[in-house]
C-alpha positions in Angstrom: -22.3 -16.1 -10.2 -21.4 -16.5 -14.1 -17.4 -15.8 -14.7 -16.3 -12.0 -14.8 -12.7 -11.8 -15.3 -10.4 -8.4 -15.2 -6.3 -8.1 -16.5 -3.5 -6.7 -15.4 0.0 -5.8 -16.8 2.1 -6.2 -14.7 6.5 -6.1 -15.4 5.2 -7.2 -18.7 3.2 -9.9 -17.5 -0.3 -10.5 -18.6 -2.5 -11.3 -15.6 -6.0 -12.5 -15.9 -8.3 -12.3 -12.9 -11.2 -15.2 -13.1 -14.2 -15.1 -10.6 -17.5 -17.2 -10.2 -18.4 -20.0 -12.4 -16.9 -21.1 -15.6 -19.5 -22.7 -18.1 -19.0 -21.0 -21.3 -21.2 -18.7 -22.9 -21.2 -15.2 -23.9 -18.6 -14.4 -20.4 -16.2 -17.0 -21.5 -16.7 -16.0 -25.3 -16.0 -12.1 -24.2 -12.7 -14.0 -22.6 -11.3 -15.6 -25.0 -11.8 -12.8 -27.6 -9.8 -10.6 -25.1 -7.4 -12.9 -24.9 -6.8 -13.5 -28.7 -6.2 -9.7 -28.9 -3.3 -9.5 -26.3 -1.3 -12.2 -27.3 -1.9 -11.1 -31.5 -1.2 -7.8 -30.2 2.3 -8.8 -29.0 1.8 -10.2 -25.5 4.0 -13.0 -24.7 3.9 -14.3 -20.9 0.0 -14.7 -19.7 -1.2 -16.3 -16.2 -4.8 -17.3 -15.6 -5.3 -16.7 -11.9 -7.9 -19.1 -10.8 -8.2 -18.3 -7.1 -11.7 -17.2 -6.7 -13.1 -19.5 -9.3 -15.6 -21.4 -7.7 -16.9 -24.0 -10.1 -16.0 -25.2 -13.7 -18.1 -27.9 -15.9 -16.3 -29.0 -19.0 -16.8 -26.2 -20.9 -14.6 -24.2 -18.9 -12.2 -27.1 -19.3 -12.4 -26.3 -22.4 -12.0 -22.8 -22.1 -8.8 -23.2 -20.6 -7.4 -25.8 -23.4 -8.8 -23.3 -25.8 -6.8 -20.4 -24.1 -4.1 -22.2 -24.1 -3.9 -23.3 -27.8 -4.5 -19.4 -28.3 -1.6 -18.3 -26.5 0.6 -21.5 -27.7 -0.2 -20.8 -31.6 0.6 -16.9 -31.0 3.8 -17.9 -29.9 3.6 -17.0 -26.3 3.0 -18.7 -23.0 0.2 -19.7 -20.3 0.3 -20.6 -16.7 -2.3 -21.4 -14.3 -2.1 -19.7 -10.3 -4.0 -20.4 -7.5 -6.5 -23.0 -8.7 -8.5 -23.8 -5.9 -8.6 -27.7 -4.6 -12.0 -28.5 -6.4 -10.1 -27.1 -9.7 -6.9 -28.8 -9.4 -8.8 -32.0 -8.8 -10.5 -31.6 -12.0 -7.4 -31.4 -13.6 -6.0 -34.5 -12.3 -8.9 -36.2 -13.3 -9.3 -35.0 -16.7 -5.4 -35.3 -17.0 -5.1 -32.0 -17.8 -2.6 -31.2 -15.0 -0.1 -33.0 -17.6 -1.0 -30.2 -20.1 -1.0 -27.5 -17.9 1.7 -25.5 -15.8 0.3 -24.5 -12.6 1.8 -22.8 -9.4 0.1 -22.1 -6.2 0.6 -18.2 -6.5 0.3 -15.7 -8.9 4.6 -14.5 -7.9 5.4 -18.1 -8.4 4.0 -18.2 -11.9 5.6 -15.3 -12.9 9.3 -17.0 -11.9 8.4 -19.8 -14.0 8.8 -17.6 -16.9 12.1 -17.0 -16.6 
C-alpha cells in the first residue's frame, strides 16, 4: 500500500496520520504540499505519527528531513510518535535519530511542546 496520510487539530496541535509505504511520489508530494500550507498558514506545533507506517526507502527519509526543514524555516516545530521498530532503526542508522525528536506516543509528543 503507497502512503495515505489524514490531519487532525487537535488543542492546537497539528497531527498527521501516515499509513503504508513511504517512497515518494505523487502521495508524498500531495504531503508535503499540505504541510507547507499549515505551517504558512499559521500552524506552529506539528507531530508526524508514524505508527502504521510500514516501510520507508530513502525517499521517505527524505520526506521527513524535507518536512522538517518546512516546518523549521516557517518558524514552527516537528516531532515524530510512534515510529515503529523497523523505522526507528532506520533512523539510528542513517543518524537521523540525532536530527529528529521522537516519542513513543502521539500524548507524549504533544508534552514535549511545552
Amino acid at each position: 500500500m503507497t502512503m495515505k496520510f489524514s490531519n487532525t487539530v487537535k488543542d492546537g496541535i497539528l497531527v498527521y496520520s501516515l499509513k503504508g509505504k513511504i517512497m515518494g511520489g505523487p502521495e508524498s508530494a500531495a504531503f508535503h504540499d499540505d504541510l507547507r500550507k499549515s505551517v504558512t498558514g499559521g500552524q506552529r506545533k506539528v507531530i508526524l505519527d508514524l505508527g502504521e507506517v510500514e516501510w520507508m526507502n530513502s525517499s521517505g527519509l527524505g520526506l521527513l528531513i524535507s518536512a522538517l526543514t518546512t516546518v523549521r524555516s516557517a518558524g514552527a516545530e516537528m516531532r515524530l510518535a510512534r515510529a515503529t521498530d523497523k523505522i526507528t532503526s532506520l533512523l539510528i542508522i542513517t543518524k537521523l535519530n540525532s536530527v529528529f525528536e521522537s516519542s513513543r506516543t502521539v500524548e507524549d509528543a504533544d508534552a514535549s511542546f511545552a
